[in-house]
N, C-alpha and C positions, 0 to 999 in steps of 0.2 A: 757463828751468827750472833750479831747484836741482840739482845733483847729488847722490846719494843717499851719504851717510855709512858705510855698511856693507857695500861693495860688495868682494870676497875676487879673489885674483888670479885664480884656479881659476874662480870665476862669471864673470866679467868674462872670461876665456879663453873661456869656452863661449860667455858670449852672442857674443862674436866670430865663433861659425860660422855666426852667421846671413849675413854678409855674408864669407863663402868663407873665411875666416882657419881654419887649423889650427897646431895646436904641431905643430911640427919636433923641438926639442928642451927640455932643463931640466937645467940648471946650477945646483944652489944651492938659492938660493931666486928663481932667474932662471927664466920661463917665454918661448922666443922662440918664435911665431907667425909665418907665411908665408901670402901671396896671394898666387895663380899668374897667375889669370885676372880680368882681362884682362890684364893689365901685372902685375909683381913687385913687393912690398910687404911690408917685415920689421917685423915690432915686437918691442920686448921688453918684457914686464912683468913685476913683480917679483909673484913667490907672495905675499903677505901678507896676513892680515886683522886690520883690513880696509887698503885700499890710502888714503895721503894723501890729502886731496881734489885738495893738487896737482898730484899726481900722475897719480892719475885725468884730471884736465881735460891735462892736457900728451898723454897719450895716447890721449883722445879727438878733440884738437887734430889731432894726426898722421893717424887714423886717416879724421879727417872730410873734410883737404886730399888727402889721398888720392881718395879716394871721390868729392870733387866734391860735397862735401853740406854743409850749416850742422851748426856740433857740435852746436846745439839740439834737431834734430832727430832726426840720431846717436842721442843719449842717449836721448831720447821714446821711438826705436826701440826700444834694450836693455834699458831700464829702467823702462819701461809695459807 
């Protein structure tokens, strides 16, 4: 799957609660996200729109080894 070119750090924070992630705090233009359960899990993404693609993919990267899932699918998730 391509990843989507327009994706804002704000949206990309939201879509994150579908799989338990909430903002903690925001610094800046820093937004840092935490998962409690099952196990602890911090990310930080930067507020921007829209966010690098590389960026994006590095953080989906993270989010997916976490999770125990293909980022392919990850992304399907948030972004379908």
């Amino acid at each position: 799957m391509k990843l989507p070119r327009a994706v804002s750090g704000a949206a990309l924070a939201k879509s994150l609660q579908k799989f338990g992630y909430r903002a903690t705090r925001q610094t800046g233009s820093h937004i840092r996200l935490a998962r409690d359960t099952p196990d602890q899990h911090h990310i930080t993404i930067s507020n921007h729109a829209p966010i690098r693609v590389g960026t994006l993919s590095a953080i989906l990267s993270d989010v997916a080894l976490h999770l125990k899932m293909p980022k392919e699918k990850l992304a399907r998730q948030l972004f379908e």
